[in-house]
C-alpha positions as CSV (number, residue, x, y, z in Angstrom):
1,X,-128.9,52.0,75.1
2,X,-129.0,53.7,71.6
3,X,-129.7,51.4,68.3
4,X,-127.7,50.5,65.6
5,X,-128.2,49.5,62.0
6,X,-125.0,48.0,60.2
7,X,-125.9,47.5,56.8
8,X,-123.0,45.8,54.5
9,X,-120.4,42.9,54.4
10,X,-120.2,40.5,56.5
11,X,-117.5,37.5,55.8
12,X,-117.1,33.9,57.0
13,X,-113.5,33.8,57.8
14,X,-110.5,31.2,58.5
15,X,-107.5,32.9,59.9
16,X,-104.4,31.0,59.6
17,X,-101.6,32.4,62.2
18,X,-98.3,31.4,61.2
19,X,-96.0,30.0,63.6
20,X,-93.6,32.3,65.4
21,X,-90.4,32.6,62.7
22,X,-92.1,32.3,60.0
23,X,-92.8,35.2,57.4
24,X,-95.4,35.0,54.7
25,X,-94.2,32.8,52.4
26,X,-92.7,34.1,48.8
27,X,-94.1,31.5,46.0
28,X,-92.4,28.2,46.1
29,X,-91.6,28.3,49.6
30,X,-93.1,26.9,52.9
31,X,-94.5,28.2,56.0
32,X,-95.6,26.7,58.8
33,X,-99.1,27.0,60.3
34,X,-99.3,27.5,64.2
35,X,-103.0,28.1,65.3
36,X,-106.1,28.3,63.3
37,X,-109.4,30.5,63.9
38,X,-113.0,30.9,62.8
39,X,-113.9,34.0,62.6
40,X,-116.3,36.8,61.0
41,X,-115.2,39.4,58.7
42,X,-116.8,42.5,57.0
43,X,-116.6,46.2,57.6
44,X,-120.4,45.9,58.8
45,X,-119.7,42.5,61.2
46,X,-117.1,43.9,62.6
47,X,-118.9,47.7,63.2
48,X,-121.6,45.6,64.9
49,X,-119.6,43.2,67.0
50,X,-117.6,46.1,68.7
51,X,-121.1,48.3,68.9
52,X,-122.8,45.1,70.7
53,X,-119.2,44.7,73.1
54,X,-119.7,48.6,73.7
55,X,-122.8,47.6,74.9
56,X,-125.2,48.8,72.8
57,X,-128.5,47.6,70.2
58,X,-126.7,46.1,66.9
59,X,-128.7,45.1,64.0
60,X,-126.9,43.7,61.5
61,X,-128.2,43.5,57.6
62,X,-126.5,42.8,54.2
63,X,-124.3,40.1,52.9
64,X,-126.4,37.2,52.4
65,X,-124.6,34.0,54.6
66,X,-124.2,30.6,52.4
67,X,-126.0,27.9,54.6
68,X,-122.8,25.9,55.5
69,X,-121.6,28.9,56.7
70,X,-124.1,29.9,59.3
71,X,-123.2,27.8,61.9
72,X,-119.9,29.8,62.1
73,X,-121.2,33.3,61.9
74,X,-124.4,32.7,63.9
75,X,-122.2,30.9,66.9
76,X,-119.8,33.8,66.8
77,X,-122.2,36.7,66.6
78,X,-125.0,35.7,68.9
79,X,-122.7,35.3,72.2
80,X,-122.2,39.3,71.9
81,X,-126.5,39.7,71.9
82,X,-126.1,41.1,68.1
83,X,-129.6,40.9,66.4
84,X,-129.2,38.8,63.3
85,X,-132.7,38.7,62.8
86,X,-131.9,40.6,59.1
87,X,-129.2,38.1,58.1
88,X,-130.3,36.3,55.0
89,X,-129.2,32.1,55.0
90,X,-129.2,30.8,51.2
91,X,-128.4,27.9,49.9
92,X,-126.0,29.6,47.5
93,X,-123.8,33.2,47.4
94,X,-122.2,35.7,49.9
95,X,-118.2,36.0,50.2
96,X,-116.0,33.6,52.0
97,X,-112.3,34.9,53.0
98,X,-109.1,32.7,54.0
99,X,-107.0,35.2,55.7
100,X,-103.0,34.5,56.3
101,X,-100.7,36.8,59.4
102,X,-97.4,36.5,60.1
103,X,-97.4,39.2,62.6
104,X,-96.3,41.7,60.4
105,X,-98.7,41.2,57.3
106,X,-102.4,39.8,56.4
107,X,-103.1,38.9,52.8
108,X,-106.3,37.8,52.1
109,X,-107.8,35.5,49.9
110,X,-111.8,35.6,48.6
111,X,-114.3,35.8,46.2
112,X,-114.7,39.5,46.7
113,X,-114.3,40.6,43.1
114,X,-116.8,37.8,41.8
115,X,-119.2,38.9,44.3
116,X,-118.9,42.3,43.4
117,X,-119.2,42.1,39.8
118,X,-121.9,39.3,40.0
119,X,-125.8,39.2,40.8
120,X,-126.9,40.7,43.9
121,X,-125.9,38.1,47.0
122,X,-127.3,40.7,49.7
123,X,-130.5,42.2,51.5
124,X,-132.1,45.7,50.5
125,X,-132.2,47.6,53.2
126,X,-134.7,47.7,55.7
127,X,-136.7,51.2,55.8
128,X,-138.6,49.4,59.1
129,X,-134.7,48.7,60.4
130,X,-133.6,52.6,60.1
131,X,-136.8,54.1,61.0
132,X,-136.5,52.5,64.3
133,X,-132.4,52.7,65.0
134,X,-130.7,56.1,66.3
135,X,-127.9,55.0,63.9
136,X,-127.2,53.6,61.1
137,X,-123.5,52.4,59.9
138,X,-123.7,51.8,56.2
139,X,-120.8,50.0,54.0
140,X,-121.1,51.9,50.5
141,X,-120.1,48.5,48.3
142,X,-123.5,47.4,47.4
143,X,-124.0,50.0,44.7
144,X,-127.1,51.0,44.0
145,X,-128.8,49.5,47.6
146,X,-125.8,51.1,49.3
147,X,-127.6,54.4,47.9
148,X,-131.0,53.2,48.4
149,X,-130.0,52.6,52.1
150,X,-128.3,56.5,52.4
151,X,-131.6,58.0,51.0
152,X,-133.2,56.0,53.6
153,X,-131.5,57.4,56.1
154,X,-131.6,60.9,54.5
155,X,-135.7,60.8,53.8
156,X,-136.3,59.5,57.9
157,X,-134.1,62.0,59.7
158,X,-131.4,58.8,60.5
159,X,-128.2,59.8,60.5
160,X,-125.4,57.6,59.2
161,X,-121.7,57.2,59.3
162,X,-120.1,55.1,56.3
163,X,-116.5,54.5,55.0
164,X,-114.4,54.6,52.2
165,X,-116.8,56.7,49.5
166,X,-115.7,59.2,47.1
167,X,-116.4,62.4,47.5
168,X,-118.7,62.8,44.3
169,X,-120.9,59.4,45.6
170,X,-124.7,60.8,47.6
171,X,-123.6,58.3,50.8
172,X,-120.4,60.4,51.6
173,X,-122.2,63.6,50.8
174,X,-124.8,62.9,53.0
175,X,-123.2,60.8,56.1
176,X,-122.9,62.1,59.9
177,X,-119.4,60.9,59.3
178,X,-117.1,59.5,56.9
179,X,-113.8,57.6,57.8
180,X,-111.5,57.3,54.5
181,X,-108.6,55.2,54.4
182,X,-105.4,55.5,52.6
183,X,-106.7,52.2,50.5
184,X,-109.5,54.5,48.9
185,X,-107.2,57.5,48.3
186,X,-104.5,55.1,47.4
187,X,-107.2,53.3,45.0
188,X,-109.5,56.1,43.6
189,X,-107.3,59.2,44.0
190,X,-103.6,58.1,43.0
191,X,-101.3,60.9,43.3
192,X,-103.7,63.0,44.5
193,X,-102.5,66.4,47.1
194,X,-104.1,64.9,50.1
195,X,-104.3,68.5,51.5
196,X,-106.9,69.3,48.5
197,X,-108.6,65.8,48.6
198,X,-109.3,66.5,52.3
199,X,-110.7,70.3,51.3
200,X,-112.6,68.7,49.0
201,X,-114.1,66.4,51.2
202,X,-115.1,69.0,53.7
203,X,-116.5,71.0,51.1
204,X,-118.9,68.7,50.0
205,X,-119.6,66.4,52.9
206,X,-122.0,67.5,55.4
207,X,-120.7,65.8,58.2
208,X,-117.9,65.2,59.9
209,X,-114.5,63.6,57.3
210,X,-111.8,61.7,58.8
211,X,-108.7,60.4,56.9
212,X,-106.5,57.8,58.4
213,X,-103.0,57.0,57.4
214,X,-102.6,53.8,59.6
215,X,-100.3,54.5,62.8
216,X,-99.7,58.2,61.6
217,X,-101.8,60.9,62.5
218,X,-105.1,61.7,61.2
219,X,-107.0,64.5,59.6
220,X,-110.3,65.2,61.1
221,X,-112.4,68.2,60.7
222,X,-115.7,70.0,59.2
223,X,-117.0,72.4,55.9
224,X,-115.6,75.5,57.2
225,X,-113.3,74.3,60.0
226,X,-110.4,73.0,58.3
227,X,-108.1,70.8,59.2
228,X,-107.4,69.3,63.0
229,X,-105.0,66.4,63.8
230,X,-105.1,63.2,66.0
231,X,-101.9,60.9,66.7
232,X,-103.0,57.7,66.8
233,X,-101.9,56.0,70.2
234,X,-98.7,53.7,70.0
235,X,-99.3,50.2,70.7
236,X,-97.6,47.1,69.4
237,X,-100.1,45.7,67.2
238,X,-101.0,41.6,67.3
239,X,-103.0,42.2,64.0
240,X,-104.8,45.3,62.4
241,X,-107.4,43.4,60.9
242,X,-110.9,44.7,61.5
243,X,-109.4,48.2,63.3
244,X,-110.8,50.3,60.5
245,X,-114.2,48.7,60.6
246,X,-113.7,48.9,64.3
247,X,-112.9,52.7,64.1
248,X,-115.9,53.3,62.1
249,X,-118.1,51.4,64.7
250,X,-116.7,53.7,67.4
251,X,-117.5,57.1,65.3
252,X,-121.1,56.0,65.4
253,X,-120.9,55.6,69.0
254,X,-119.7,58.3,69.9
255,X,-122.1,60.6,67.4
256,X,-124.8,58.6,69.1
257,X,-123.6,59.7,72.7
258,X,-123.2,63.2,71.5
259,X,-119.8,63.6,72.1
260,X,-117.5,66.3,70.7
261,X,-116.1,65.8,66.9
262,X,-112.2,65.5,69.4
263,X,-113.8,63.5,71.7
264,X,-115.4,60.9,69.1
265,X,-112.1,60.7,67.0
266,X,-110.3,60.4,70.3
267,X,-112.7,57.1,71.4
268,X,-112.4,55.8,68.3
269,X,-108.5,55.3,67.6
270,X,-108.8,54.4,71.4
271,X,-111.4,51.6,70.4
272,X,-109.0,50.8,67.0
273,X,-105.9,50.6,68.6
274,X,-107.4,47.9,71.3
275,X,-108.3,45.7,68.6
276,X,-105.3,45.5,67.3
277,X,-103.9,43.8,70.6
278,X,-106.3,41.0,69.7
279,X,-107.6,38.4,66.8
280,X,-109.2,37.8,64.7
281,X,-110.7,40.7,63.7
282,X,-113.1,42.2,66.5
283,X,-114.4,39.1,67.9
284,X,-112.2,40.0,70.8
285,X,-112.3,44.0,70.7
286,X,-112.6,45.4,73.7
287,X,-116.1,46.7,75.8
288,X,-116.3,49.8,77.2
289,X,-115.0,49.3,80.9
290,X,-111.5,48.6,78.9
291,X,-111.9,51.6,76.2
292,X,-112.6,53.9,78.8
293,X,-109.7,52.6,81.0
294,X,-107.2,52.5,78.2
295,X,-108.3,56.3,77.1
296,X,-108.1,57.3,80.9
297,X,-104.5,55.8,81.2
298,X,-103.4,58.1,77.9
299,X,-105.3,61.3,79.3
């Protein structure tokens, strides 16, 4: 059983379903509601919810959890044996989400940008935490303790996978393996030749750079290997939320199991693609007997 650190967001969440029929709502319209969840969001929740279901050591850091709020993340998390030791109960702070699907669509509501722009409402990282962890999954949105926590990584011998950085940042530089989404290039490089972003990307990064595109194929590769390609498997998705986080998860699994850059990319959309067949997020991803079952099936 390998160790993981998950450093980052983690996000109290109430998922609203909509009732079959009903599309997300233009403004001055109705919509009906037909189920209701509690769930846990984040990029570094999730990572460490489908690490703990893959059966491994998850320890997750960052976001700090508002005390009215723990109740729902601790009851959620613990069932899956993910150490939340790290996670930080205040009386005030941390994000909060309300998240609307139709099926077709999320949209999300938060206090992401206040957080963001506001006072710290998160841990440092834990030097003890990465010394002692094989792994360490690392969200780059907490500036300069995002950094602090790559250096970390960087100064112990710890590798680190991480998502969504640009190029220029020291955590995408430095990372076992980046995942970027079309959000980011959409976001920080509009218009950009994705061809020359991704040559960029491997000309800088020392590890291995994936770009996603959602259900069409992705770019994968290494400095001085160019470019390969993965088709991400067809599946009719329930809801995609969490699958990124998800995906990144599964990269650090499968650089922890030593497995080939194809094979890792390869477990990973396999690992994605099974939580979108679920909700809400990863709280019902799948464990390992059912990755590996699913990837077997699509050999």
């Amino acid at each position: 059983m390998a160790r993981f650190y998950c450093y980052g967001m983690i996000s109290p969440s109430t998922v609203h379903v909509l009732k079959e029929g009903f599309p997300y709502p233009r403004a001055n319209t109705y919509a009906e509601i037909g189920r209701t969840l509690l769930s846990v969001g984040g990029e570094a929740a999730n990572s460490a919810v489908i690490l703990s279901k893959l059966g491994e050591h998850a320890v997750l850091d960052g976001t700090w959890v508002r005390k009215r709020h723990a109740p729902q993340v601790f009851g959620l998390l613990e069932p899956f044996g993910t150490d939340l030791s790290l996670v930080t109960v205040t009386d005030e702070g941390g994000t909060e989400e309300i998240v609307i699907a139709d099926g077709i669509s999320r949209t999300v509501f938060g206090n992401y940008a206040s957080f963001h722009s506001g006072p710290r409402q998160w841990n440092e990282p834990s030097r003890q935490a990465i010394v002692e962890s094989d792994i360490a999954a690392l969200d780059p949105y907490f500036r300069e303790s995002s950094e602090n926590a790559a250096r970390i990584c960087v100064e112990t011998g710890t590798p680190y996978v991480t998502l969504d950085s640009r190029h220029d940042d020291y955590i995408a530089r430095h990372a076992a393996a980046i995942a970027i989404s079309h959000e980011l290039t959409d976001s920080a490089y509009p218009g950009a030749d994705m061809e020359a972003l991704f040559e960029e990307y491997l000309k800088v990064c020392n590890g291995l750079v994936v770009f996603t595109f959602g259900e069409k194929e992705l770019w994968y590769g290494r400095t001085g290997g160019g470019k390969h390609i993965f088709k991400p498997f067809a599946i009719d998705p329930i809801d995609t939320t969490g699958a990124g986080d998800s995906f990144r998860g599964a990269l650090a699994y499968g650089l922890a199991k030593g497995y080939s850059d194809e094979d890792t990319v390869r477990f990973a959309s396999g690992v994605a693609a099974l939580v979108c067949l679920t909700m809400p997020h990863a709280l019902n991803g799948p464990g390992l007997s059912e990755v590996l079952k699913f990837l077997k099936e699509r050999a």
